[in-house]
N, CA, C and O atoms as a printed pandas DataFrame, in Angstrom:
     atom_number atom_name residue_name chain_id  residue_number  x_coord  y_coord  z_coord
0              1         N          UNK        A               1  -56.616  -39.045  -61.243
1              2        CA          UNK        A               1  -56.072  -39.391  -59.933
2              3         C          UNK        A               1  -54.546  -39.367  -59.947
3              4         O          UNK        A               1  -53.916  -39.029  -58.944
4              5         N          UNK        A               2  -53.933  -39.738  -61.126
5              6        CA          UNK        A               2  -52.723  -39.870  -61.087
6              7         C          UNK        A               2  -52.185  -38.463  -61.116
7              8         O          UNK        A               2  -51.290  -38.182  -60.320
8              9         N          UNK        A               3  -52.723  -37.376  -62.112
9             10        CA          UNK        A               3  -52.200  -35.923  -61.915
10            11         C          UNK        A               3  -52.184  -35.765  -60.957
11            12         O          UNK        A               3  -51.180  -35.113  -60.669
12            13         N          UNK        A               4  -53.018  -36.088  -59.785
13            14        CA          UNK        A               4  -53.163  -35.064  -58.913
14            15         C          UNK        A               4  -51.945  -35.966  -57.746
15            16         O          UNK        A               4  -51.206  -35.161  -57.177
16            17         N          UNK        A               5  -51.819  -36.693  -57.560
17            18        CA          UNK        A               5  -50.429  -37.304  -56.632
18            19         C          UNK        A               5  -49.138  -36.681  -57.697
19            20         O          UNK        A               5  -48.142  -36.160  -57.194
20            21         N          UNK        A               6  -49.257  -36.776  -58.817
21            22        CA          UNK        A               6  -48.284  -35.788  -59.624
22            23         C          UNK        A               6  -47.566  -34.552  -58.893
23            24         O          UNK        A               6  -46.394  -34.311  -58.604
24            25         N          UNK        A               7  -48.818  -33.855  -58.715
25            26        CA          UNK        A               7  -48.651  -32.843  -58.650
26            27         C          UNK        A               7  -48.671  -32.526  -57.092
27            28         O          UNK        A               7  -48.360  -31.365  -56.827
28            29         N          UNK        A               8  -48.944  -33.251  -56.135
29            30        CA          UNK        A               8  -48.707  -33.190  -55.083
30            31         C          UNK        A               8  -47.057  -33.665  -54.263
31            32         O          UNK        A               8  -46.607  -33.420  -53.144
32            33         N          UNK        A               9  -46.648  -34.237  -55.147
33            34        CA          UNK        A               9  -45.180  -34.919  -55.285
34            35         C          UNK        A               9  -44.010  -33.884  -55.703
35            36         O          UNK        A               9  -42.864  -33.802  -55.259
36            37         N          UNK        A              10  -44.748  -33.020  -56.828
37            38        CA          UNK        A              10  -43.700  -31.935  -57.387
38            39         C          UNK        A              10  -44.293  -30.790  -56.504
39            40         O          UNK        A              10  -43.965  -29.735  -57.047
40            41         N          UNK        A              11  -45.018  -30.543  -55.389
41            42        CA          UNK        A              11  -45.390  -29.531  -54.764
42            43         C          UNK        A              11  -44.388  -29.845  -53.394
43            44         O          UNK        A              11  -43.829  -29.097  -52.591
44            45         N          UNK        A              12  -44.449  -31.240  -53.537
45            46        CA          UNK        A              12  -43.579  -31.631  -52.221
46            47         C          UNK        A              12  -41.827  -31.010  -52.538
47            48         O          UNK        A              12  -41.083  -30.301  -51.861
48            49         N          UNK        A              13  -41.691  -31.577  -53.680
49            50        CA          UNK        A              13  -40.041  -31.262  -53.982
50            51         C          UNK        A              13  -39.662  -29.479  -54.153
51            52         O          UNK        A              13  -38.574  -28.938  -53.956
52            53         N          UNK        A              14  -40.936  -28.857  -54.574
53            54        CA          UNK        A              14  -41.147  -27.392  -54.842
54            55         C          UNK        A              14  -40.832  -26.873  -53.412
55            56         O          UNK        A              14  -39.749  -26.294  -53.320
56            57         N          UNK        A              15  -41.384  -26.945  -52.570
57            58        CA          UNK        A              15  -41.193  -26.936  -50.989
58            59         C          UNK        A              15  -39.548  -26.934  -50.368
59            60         O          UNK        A              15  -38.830  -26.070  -49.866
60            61         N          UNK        A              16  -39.378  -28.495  -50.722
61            62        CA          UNK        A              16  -37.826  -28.852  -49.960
62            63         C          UNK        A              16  -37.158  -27.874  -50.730
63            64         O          UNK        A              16  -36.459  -27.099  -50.078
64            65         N          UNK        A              17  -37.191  -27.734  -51.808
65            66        CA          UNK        A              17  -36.332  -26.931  -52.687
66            67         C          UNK        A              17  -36.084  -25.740  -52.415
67            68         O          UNK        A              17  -34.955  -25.249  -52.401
68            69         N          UNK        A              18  -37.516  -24.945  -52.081
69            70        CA          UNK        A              18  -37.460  -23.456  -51.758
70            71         C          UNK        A              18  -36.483  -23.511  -50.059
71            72         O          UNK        A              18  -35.370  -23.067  -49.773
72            73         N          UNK        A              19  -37.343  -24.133  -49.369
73            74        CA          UNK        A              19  -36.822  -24.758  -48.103
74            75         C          UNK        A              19  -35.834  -24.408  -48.104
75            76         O          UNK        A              19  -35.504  -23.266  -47.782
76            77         N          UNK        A              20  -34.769  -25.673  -48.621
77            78        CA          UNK        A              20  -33.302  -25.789  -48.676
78            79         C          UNK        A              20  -32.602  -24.499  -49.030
79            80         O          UNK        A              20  -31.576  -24.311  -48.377
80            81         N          UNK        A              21  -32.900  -23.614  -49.865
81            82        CA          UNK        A              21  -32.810  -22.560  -50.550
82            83         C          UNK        A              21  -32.675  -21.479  -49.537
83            84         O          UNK        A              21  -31.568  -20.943  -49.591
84            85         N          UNK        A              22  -33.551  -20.955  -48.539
85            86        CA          UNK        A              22  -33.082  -20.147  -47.577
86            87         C          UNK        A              22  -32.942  -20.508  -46.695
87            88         O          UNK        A              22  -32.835  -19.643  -45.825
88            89         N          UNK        A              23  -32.787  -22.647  -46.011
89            90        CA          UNK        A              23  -32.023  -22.758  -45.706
90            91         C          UNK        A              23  -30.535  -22.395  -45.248
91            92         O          UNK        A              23  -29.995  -22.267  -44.149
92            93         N          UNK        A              24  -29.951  -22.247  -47.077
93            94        CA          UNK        A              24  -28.784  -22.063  -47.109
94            95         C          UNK        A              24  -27.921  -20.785  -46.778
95            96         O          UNK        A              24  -26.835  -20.605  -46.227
96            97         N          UNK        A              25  -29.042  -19.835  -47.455
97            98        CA          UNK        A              25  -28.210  -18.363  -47.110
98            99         C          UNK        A              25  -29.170  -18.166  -45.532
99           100         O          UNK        A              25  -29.343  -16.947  -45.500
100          101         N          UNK        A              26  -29.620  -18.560  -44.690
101          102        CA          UNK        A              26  -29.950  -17.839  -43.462
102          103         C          UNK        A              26  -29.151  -18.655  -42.503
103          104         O          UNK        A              26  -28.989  -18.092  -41.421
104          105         N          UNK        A              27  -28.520  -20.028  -42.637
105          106        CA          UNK        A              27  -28.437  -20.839  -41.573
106          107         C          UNK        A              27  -27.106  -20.206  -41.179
107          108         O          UNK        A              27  -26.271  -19.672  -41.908
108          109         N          UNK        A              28  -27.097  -20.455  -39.368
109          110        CA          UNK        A              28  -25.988  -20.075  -39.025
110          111         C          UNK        A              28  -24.508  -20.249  -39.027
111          112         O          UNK        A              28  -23.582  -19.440  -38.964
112          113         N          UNK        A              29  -24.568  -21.637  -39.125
113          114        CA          UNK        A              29  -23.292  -22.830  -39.356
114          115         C          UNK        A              29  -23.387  -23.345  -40.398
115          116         O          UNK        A              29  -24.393  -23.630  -41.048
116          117         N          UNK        A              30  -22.254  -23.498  -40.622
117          118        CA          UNK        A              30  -22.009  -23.822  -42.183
118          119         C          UNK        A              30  -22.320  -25.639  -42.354
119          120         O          UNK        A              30  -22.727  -25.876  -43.491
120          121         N          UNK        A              31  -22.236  -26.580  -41.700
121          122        CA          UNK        A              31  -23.043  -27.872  -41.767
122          123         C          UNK        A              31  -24.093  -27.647  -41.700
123          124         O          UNK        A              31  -24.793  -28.415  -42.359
124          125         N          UNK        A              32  -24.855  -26.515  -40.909
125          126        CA          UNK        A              32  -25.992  -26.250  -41.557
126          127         C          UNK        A              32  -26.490  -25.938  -42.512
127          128         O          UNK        A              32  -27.650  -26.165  -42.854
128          129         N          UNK        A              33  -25.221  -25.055  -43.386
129          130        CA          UNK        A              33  -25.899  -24.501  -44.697
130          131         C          UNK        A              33  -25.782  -25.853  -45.944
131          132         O          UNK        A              33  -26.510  -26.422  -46.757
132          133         N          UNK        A              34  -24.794  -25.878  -45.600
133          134        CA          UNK        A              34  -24.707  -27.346  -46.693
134          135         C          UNK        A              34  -25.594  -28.670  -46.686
135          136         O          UNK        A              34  -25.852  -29.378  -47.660
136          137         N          UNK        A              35  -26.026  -28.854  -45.293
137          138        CA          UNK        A              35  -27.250  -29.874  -45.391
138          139         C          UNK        A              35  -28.280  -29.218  -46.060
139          140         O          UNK        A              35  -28.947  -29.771  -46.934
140          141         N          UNK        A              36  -28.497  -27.693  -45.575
141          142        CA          UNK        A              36  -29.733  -27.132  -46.866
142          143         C          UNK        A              36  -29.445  -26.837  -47.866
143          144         O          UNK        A              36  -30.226  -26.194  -48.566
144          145         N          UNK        A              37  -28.264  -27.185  -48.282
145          146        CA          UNK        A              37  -28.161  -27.462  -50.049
146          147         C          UNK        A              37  -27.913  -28.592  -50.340
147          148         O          UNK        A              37  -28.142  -28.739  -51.541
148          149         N          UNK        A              38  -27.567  -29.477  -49.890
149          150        CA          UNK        A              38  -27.698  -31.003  -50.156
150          151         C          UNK        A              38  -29.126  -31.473  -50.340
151          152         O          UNK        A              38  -29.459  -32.369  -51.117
152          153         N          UNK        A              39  -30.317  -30.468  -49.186
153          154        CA          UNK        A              39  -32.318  -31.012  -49.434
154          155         C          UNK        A              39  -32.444  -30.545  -50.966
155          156         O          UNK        A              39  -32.547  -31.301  -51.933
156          157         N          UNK        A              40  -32.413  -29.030  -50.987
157          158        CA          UNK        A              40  -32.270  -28.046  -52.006
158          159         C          UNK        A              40  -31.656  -28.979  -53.356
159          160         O          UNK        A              40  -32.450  -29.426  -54.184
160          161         N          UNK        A              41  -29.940  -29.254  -53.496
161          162        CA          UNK        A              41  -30.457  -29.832  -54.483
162          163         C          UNK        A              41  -31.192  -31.528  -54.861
163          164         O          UNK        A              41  -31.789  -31.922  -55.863
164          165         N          UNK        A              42  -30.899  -32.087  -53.835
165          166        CA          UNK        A              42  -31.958  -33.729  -54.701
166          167         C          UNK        A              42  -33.529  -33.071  -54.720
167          168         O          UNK        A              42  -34.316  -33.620  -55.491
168          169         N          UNK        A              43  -33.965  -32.067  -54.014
169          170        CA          UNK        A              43  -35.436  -31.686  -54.366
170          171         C          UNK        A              43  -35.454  -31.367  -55.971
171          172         O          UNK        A              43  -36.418  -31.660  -56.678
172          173         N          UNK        A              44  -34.375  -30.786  -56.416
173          174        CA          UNK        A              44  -34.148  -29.954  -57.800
174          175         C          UNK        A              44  -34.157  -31.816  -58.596
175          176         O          UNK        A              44  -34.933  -32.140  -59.495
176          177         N          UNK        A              45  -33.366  -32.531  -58.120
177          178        CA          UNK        A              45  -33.230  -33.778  -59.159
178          179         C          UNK        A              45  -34.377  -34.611  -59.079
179          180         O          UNK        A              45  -34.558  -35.552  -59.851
180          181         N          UNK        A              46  -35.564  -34.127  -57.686
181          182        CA          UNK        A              46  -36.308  -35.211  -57.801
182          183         C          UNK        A              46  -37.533  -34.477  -58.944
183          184         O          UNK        A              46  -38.370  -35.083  -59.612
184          185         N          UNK        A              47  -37.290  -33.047  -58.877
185          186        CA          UNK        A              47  -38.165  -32.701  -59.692
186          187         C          UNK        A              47  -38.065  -32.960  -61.197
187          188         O          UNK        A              47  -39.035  -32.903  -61.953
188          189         N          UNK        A              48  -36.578  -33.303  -61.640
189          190        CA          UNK        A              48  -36.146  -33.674  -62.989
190          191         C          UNK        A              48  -36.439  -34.957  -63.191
191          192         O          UNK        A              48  -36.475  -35.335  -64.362
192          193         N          UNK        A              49  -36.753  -36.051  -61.970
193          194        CA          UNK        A              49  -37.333  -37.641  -62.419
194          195         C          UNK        A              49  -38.356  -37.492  -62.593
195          196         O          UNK        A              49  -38.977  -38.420  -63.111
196          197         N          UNK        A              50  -38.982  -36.381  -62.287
197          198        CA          UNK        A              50  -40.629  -36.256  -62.197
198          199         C          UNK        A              50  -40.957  -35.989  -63.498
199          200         O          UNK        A              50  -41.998  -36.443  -63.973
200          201         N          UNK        A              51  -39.969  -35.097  -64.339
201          202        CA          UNK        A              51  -40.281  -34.956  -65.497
202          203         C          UNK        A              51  -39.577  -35.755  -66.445
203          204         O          UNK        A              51  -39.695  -35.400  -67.618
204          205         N          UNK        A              52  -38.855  -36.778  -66.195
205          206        CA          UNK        A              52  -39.078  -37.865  -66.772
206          207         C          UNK        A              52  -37.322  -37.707  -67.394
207          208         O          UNK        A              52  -36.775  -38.540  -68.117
208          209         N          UNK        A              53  -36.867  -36.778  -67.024
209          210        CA          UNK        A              53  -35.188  -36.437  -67.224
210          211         C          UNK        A              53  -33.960  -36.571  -66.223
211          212         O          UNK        A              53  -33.229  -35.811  -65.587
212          213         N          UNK        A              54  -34.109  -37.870  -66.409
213          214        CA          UNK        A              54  -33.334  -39.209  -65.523
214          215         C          UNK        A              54  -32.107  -38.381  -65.328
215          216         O          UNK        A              54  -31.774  -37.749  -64.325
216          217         N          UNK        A              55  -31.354  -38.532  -66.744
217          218        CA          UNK        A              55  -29.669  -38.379  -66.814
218          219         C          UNK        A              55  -29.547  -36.687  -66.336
219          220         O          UNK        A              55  -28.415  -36.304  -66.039
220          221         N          UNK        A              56  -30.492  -35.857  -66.273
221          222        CA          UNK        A              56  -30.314  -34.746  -65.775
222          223         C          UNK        A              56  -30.272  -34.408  -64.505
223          224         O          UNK        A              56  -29.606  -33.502  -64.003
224          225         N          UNK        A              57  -31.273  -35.437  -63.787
225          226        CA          UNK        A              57  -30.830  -35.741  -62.198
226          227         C          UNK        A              57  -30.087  -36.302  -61.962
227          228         O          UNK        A              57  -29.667  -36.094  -60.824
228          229         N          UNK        A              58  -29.318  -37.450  -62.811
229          230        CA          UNK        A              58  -27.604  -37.972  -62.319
230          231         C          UNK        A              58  -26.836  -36.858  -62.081
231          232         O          UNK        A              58  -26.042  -36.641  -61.166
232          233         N          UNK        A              59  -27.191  -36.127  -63.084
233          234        CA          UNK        A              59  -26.229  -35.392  -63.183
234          235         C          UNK        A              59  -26.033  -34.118  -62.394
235          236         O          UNK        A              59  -25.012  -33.430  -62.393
236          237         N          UNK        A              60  -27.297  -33.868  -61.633
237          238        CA          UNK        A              60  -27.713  -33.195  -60.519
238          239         C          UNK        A              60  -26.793  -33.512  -59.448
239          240         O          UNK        A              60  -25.915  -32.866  -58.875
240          241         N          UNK        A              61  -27.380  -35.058  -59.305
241          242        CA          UNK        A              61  -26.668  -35.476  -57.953
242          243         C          UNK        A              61  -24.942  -35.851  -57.977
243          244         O          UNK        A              61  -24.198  -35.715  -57.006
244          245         N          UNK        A              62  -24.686  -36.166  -58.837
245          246        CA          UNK        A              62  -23.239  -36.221  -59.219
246          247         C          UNK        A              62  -22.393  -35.262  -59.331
247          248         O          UNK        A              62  -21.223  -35.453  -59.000
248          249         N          UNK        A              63  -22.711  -34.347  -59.697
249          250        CA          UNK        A              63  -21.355  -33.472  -60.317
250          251         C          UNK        A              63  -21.811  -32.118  -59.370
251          252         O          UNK        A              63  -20.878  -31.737  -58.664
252          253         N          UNK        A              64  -23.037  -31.340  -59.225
253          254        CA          UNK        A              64  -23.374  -30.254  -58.363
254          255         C          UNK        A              64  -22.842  -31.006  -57.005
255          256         O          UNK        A              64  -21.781  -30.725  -56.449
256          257         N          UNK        A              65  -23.739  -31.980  -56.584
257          258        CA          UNK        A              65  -23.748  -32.165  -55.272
258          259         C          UNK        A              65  -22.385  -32.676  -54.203
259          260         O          UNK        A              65  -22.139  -32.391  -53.031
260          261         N          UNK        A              66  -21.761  -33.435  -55.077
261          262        CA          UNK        A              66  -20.636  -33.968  -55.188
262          263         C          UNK        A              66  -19.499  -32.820  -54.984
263          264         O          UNK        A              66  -18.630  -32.800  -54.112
264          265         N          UNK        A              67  -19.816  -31.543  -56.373
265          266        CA          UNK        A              67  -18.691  -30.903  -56.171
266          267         C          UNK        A              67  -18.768  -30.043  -54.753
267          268         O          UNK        A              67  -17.928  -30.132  -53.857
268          269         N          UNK        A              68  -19.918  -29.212  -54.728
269          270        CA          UNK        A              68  -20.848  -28.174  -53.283
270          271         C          UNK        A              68  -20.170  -29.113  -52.290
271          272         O          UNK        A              68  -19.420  -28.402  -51.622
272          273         N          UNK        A              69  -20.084  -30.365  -51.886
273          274        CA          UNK        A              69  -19.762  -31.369  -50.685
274          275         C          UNK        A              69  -18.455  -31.157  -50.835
275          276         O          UNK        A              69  -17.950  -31.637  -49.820
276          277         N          UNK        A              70  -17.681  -30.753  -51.456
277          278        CA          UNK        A              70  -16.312  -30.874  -51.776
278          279         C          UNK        A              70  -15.659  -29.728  -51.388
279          280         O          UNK        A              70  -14.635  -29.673  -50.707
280          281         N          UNK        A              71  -16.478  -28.549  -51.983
281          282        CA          UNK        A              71  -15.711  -27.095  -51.732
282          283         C          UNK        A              71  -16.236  -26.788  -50.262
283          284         O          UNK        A              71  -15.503  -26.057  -49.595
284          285         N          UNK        A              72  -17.436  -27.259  -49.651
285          286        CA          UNK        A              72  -17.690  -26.766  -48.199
286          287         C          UNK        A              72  -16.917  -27.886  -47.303
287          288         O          UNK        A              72  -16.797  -27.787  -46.082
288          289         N          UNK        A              73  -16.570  -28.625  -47.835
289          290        CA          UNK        A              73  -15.380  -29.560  -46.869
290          291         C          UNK        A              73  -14.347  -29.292  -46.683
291          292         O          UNK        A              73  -13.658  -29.784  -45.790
292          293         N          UNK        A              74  -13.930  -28.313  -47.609
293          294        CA          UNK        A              74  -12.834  -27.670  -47.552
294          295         C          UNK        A              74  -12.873  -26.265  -47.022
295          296         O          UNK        A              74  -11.848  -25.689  -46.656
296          297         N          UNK        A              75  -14.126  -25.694  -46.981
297          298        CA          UNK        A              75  -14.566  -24.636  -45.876
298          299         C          UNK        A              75  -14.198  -24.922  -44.235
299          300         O          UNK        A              75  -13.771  -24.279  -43.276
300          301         N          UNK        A              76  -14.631  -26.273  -44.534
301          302        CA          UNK        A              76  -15.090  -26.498  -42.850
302          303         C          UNK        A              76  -13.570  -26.848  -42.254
303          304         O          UNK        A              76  -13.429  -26.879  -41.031
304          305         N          UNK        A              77  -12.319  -27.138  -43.222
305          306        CA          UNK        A              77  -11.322  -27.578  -42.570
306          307         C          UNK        A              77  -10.623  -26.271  -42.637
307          308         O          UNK        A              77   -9.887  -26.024  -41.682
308          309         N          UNK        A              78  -10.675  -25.738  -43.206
309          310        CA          UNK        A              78  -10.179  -24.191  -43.230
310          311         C          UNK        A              78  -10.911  -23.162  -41.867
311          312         O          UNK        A              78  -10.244  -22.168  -41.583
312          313         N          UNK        A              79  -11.923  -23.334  -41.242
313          314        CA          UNK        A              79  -12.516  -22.677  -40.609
314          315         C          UNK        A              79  -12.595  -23.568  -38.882
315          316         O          UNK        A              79  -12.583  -23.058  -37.762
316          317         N          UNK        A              80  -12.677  -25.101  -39.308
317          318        CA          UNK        A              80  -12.473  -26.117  -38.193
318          319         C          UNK        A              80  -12.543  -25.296  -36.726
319          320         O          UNK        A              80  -13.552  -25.463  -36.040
320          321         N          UNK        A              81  -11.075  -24.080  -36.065
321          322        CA          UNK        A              81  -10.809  -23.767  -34.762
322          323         C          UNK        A              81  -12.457  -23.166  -35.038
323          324         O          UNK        A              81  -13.306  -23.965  -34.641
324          325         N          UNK        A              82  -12.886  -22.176  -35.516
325          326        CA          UNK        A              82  -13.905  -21.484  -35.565
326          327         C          UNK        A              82  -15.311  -21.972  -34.813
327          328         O          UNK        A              82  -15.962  -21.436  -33.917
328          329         N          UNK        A              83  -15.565  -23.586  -35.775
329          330        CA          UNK        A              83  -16.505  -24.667  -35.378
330          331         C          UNK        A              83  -16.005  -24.979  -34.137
331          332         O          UNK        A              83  -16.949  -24.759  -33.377
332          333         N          UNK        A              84  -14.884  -25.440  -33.361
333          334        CA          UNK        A              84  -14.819  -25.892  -32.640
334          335         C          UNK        A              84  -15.092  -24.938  -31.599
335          336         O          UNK        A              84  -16.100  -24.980  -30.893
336          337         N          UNK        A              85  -14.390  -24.277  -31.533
337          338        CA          UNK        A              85  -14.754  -23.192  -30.361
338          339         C          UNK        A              85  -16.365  -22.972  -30.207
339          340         O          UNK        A              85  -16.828  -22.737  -29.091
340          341         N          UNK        A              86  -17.085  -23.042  -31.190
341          342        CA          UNK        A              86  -18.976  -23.020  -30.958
342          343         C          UNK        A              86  -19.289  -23.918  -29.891
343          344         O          UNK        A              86  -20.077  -23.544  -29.022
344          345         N          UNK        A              87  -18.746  -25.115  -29.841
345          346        CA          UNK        A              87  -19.058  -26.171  -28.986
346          347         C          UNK        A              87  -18.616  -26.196  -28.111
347          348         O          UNK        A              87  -19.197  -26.867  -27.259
348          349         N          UNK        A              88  -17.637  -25.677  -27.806
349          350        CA          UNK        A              88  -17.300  -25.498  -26.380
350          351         C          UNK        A              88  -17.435  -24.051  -25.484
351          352         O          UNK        A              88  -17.121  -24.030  -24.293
């Protein structure tokens, strides 16, 4: 019983992951693409708690996710008139 919620758990994160994944390269706006790499990667770290490699999902969420949030923040202020003009 327990494999099988196992494995229904890492089918779930297998999903967000792929998900997030062409998420990223199809979405049109770039807060869009980065929220589908922000699912994309904690799906990747939840699949590393699953296998029982804690400090490899810190390190998932820390240093990838952290840095990706960093360099597309600096996309988005570089590109900002671009975004703005969408909305209006």
């Amino acid at each position: 019983m327990m494999a099988l919620v196992e494995n229904l758990i890492f089918f779930m994160f297998a999903i967000t992951a792929i998900g997030g994944a062409f998420g990223t390269v199809y979405a049109k706006k770039v807060a869009h693409s980065m929220m589908s790499l922000i699912f994309a990667f904690l799906a990747v770290a939840g699949v590393f708690i699953l296998q029982e490699a804690e400090f490899l999902a810190a390190i998932q969420i820390l240093v990838y996710l952290a840095s990706v949030m960093l360099v597309v923040l600096f996309g988005v202020m570089l590109t900002r008139t671009q975004i703005m003009e969408d909305f209006e």
